[in-house]
N, CA, C and O atoms as CSV, one atom per row, in Angstrom:
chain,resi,resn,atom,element,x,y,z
A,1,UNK,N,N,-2.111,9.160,16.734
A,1,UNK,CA,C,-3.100,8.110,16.589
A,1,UNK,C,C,-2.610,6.885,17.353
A,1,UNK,O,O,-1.582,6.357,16.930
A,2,UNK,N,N,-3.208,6.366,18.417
A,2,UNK,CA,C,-3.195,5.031,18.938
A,2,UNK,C,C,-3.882,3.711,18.109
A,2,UNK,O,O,-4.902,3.748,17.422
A,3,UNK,N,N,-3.157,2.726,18.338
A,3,UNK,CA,C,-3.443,1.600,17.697
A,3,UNK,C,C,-4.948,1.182,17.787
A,3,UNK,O,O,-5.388,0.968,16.657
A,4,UNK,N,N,-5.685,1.036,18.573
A,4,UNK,CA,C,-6.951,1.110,18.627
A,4,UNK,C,C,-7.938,2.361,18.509
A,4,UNK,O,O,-8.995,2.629,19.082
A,5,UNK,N,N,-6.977,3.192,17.287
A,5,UNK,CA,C,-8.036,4.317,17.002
A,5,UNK,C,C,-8.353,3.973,15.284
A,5,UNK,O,O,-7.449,3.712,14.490
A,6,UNK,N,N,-9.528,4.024,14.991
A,6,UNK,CA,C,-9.749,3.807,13.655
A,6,UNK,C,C,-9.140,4.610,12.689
A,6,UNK,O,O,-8.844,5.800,12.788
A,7,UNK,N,N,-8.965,3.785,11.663
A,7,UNK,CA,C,-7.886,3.982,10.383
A,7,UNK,C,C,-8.831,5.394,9.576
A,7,UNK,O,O,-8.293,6.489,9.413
A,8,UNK,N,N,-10.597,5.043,9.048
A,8,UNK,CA,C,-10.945,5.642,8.736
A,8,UNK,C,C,-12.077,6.054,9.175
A,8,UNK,O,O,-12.718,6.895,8.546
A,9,UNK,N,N,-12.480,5.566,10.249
A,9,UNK,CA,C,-13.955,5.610,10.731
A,9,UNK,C,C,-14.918,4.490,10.323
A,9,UNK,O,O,-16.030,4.421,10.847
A,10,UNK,N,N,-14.471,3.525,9.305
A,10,UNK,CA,C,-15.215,2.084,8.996
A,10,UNK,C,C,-15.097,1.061,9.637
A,10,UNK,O,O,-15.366,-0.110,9.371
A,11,UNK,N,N,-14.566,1.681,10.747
A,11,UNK,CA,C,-14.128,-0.077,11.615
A,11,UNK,C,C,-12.962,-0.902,11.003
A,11,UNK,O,O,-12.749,-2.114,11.017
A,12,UNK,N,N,-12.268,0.142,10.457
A,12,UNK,CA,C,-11.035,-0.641,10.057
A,12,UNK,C,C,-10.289,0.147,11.116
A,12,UNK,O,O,-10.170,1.366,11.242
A,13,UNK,N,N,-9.734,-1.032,11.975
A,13,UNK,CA,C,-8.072,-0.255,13.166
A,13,UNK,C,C,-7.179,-0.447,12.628
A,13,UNK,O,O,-6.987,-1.470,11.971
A,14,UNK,N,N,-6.173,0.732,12.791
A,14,UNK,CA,C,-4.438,0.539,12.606
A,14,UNK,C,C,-4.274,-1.021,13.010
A,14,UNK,O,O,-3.822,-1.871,12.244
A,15,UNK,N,N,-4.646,-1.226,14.134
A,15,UNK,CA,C,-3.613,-2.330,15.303
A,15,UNK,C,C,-3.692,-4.160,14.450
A,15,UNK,O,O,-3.010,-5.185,14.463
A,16,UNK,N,N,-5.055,-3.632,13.760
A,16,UNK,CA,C,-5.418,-5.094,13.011
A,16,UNK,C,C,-5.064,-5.160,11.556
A,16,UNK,O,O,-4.677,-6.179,10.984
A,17,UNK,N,N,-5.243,-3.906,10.974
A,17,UNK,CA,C,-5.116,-3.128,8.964
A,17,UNK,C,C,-3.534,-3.478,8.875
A,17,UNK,O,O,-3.134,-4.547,8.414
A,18,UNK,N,N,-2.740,-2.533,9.331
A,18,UNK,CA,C,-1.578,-2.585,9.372
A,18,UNK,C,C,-0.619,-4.205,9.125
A,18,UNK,O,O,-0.277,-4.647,8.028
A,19,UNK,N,N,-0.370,-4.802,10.377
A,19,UNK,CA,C,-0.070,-6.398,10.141
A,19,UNK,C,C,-0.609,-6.787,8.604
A,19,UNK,O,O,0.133,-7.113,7.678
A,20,UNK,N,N,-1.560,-6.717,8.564
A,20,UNK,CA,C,-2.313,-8.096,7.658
A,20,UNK,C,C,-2.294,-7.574,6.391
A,20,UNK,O,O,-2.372,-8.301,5.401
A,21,UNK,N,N,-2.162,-5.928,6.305
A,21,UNK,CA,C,-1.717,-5.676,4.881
A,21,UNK,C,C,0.297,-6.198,4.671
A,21,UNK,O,O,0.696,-6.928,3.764
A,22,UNK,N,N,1.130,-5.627,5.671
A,22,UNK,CA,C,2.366,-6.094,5.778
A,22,UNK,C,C,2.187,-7.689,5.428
A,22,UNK,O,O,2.667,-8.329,4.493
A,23,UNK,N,N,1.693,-7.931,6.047
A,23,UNK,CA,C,1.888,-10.053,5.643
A,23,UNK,C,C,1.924,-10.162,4.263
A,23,UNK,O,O,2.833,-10.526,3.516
A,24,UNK,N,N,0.036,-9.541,3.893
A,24,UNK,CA,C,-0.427,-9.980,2.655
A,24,UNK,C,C,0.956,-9.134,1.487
A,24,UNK,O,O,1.366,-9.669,0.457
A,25,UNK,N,N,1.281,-8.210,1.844
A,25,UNK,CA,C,2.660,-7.689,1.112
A,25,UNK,C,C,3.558,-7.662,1.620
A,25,UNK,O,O,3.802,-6.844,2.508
A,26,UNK,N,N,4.314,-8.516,1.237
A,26,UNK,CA,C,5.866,-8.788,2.086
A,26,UNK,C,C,6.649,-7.775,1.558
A,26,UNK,O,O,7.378,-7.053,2.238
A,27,UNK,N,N,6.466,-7.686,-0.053
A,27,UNK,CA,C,7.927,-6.703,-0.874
A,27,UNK,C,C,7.254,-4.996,-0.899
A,27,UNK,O,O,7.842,-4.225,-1.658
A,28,UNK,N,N,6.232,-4.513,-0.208
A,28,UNK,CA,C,6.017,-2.878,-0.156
A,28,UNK,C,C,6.075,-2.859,1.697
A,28,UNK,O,O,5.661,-3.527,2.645
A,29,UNK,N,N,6.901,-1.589,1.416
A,29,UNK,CA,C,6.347,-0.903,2.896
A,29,UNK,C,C,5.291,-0.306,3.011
A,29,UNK,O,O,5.149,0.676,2.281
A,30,UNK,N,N,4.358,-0.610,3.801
A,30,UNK,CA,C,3.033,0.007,4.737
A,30,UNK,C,C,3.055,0.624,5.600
A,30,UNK,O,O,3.762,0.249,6.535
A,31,UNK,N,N,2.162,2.097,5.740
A,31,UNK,CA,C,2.291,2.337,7.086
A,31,UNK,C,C,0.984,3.522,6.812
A,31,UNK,O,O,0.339,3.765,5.792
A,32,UNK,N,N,0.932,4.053,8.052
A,32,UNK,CA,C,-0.559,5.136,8.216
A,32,UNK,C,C,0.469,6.333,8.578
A,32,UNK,O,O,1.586,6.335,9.096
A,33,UNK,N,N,-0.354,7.315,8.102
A,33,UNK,CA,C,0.058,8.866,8.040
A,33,UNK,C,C,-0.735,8.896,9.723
A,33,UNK,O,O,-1.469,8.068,10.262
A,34,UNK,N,N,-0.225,10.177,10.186
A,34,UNK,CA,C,-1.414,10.762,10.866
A,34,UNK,C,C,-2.196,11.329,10.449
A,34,UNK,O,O,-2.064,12.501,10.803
A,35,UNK,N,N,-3.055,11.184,9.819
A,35,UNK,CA,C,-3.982,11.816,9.186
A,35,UNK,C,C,-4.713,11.093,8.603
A,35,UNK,O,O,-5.560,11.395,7.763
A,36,UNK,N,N,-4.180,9.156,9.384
A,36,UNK,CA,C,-5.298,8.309,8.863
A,36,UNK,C,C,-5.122,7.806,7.672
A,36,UNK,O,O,-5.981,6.984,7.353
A,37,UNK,N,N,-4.195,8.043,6.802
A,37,UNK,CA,C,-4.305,7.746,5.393
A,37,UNK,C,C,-3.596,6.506,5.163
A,37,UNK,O,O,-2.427,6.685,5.505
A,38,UNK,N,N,-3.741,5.570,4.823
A,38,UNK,CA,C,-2.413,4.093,4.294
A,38,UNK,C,C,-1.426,4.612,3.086
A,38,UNK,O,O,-1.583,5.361,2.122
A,39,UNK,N,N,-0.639,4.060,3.463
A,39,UNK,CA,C,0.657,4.021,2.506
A,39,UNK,C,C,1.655,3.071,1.824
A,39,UNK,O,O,2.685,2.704,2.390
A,40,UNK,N,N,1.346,2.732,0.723
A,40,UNK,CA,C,2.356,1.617,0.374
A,40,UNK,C,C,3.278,1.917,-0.717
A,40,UNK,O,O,2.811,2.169,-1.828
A,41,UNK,N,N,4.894,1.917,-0.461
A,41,UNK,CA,C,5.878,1.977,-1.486
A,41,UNK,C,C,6.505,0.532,-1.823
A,41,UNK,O,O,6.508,-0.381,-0.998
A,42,UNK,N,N,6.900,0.451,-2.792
A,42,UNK,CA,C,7.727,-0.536,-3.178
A,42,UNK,C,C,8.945,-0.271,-4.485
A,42,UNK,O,O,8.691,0.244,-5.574
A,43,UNK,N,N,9.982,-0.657,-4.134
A,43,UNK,CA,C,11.238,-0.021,-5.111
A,43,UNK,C,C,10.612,-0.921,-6.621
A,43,UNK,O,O,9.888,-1.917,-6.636
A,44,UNK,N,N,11.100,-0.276,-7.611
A,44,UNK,CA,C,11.469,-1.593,-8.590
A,44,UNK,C,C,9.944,-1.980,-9.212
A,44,UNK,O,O,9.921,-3.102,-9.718
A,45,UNK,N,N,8.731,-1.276,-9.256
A,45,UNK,CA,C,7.860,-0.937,-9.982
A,45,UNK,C,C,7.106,-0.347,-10.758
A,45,UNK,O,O,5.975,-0.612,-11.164
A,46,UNK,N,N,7.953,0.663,-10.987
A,46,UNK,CA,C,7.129,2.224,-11.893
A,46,UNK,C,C,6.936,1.916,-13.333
A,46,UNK,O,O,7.759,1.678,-14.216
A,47,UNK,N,N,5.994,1.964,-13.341
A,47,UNK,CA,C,6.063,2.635,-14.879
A,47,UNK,C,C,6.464,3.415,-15.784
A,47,UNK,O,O,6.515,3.175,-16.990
A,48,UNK,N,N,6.828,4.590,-15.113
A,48,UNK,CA,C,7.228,5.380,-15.530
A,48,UNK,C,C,9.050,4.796,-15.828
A,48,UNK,O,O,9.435,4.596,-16.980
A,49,UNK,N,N,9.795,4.635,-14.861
A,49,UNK,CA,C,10.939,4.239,-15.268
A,49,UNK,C,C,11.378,2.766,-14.642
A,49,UNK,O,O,11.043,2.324,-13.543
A,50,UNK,N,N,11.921,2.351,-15.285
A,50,UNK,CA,C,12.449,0.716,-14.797
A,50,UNK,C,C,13.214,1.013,-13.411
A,50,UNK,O,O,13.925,2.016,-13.354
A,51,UNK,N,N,13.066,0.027,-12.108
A,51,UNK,CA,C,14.234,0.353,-11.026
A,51,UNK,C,C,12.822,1.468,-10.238
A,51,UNK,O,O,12.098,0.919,-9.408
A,52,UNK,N,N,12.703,2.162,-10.400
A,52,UNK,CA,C,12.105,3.335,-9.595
A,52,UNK,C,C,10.941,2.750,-8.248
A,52,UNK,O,O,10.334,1.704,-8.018
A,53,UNK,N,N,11.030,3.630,-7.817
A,53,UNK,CA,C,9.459,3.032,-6.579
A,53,UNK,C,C,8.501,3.663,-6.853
A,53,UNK,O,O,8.652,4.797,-7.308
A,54,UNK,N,N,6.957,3.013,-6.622
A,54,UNK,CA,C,6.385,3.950,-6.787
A,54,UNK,C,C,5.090,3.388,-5.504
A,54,UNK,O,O,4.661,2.294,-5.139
A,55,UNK,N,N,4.804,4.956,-5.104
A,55,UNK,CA,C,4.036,5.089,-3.946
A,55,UNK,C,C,2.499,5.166,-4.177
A,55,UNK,O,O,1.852,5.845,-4.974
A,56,UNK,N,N,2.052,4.118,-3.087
A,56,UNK,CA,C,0.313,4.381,-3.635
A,56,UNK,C,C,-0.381,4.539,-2.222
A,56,UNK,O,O,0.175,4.173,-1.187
A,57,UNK,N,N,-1.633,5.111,-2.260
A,57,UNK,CA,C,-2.170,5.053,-1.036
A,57,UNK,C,C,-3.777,5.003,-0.833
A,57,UNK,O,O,-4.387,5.503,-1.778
A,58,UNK,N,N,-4.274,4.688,-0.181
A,58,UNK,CA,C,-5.964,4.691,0.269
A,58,UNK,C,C,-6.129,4.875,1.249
A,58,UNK,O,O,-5.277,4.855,2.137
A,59,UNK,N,N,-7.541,5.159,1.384
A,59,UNK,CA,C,-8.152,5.899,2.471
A,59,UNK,C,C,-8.699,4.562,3.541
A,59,UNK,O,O,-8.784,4.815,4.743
A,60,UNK,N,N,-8.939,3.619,3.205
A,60,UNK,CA,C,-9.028,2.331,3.819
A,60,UNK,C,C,-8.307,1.136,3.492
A,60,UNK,O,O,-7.855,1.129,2.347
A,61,UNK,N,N,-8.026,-0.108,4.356
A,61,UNK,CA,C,-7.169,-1.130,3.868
A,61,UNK,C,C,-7.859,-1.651,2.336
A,61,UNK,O,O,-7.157,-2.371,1.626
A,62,UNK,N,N,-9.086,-1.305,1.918
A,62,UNK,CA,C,-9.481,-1.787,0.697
A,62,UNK,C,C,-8.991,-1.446,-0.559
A,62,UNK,O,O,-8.559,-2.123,-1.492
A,63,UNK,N,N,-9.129,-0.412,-0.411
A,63,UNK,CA,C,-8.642,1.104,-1.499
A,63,UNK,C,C,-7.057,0.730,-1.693
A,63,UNK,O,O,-6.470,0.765,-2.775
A,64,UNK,N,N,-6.544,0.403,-0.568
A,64,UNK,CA,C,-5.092,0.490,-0.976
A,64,UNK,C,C,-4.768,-0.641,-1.111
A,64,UNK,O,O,-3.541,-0.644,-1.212
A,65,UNK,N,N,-5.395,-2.246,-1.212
A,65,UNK,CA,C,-5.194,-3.256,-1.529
A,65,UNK,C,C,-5.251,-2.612,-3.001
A,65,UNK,O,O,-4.214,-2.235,-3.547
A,66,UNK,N,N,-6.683,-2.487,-3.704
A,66,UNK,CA,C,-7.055,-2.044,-4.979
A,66,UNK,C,C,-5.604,-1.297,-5.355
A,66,UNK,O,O,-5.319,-1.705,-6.481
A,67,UNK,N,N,-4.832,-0.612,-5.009
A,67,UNK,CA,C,-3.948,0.640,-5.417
A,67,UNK,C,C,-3.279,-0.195,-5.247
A,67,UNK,O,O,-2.792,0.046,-6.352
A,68,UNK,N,N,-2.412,-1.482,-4.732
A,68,UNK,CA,C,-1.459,-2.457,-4.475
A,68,UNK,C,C,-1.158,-3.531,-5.790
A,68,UNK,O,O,-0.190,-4.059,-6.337
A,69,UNK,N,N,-2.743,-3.487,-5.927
A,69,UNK,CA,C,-2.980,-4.360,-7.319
A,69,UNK,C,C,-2.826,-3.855,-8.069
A,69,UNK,O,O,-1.975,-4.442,-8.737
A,70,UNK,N,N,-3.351,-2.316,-8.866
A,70,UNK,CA,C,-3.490,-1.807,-9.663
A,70,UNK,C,C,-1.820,-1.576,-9.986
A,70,UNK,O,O,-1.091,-1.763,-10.960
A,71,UNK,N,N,-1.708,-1.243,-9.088
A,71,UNK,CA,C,-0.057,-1.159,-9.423
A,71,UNK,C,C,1.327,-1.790,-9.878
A,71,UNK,O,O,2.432,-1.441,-10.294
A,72,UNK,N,N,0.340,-3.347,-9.428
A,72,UNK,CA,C,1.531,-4.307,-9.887
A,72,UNK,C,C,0.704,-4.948,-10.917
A,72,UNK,O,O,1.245,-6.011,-11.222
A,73,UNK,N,N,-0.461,-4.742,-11.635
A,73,UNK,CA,C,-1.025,-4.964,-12.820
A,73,UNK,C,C,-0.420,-4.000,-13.883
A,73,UNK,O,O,-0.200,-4.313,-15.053
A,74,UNK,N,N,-0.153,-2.643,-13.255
A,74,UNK,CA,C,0.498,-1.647,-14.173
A,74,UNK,C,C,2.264,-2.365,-14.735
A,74,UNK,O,O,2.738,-2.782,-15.792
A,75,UNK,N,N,2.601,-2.233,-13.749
A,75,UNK,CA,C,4.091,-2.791,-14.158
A,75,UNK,C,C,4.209,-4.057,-14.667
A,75,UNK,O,O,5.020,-4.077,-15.592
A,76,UNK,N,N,3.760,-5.026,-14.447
A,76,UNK,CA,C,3.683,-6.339,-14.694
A,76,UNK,C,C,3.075,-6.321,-16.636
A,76,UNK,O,O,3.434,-7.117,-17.504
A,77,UNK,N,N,2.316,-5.404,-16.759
A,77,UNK,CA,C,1.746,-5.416,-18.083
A,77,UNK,C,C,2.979,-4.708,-18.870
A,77,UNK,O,O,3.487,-5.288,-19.829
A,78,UNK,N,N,3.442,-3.446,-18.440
A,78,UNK,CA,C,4.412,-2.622,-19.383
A,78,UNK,C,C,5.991,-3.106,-19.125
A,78,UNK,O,O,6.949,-2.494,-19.596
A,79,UNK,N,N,6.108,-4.357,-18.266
A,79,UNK,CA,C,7.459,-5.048,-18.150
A,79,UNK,C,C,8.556,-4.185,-17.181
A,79,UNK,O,O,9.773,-4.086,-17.341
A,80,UNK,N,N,7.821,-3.678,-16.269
A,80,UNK,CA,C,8.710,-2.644,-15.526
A,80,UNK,C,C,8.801,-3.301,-14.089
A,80,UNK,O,O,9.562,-2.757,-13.289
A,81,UNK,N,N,8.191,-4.270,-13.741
A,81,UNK,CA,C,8.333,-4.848,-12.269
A,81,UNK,C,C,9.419,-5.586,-12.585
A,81,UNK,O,O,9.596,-6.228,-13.620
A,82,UNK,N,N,10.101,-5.479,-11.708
A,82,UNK,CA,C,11.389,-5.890,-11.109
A,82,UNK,C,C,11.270,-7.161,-10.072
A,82,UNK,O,O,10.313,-7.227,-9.300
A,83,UNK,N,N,12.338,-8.206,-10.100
A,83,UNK,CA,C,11.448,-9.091,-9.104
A,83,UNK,C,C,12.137,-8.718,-7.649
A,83,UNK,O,O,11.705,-9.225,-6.614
């Protein structure tokens, strides 16, 4: 996939999605599968166990904002985010 090939077919591009989710999240890594998909990990948020990472992903930069949030609403509520 080249940078000016769409992320999902919505007019969302890698070359523009990418950056501006990285900014808007400084503490997860981002990145696109080939296969188009977003990806964001971050250590030190699970729910499941204190310390752990946990990986979320969407099919557009929206979805995985939503999955960015949802995720640090998860930990943040059950006391498992780490700063």
């Amino acid at each position: 996939m080249t940078d000016s090939e769409d992320v999902n077919g919505d007019g969302d591009r890698t070359a523009r999605a990418l950056p501006v989710l990285r900014r808007d999240y400084p503490r997860w890594r981002i990145w696109a599968s080939d296969s188009a998909r977003l990806y964001a990990t971050r250590p030190g948020i699970s729910v499941d166990e204190r310390g752990a990472s946990v990986t979320v992903d969407g099919l557009t930069a929206a979805e995985l904002r939503k999955a960015i949030t949802n995720a640090e609403g998860l930990a943040a509520k059950n006391g498992t985010m780490m700063a």
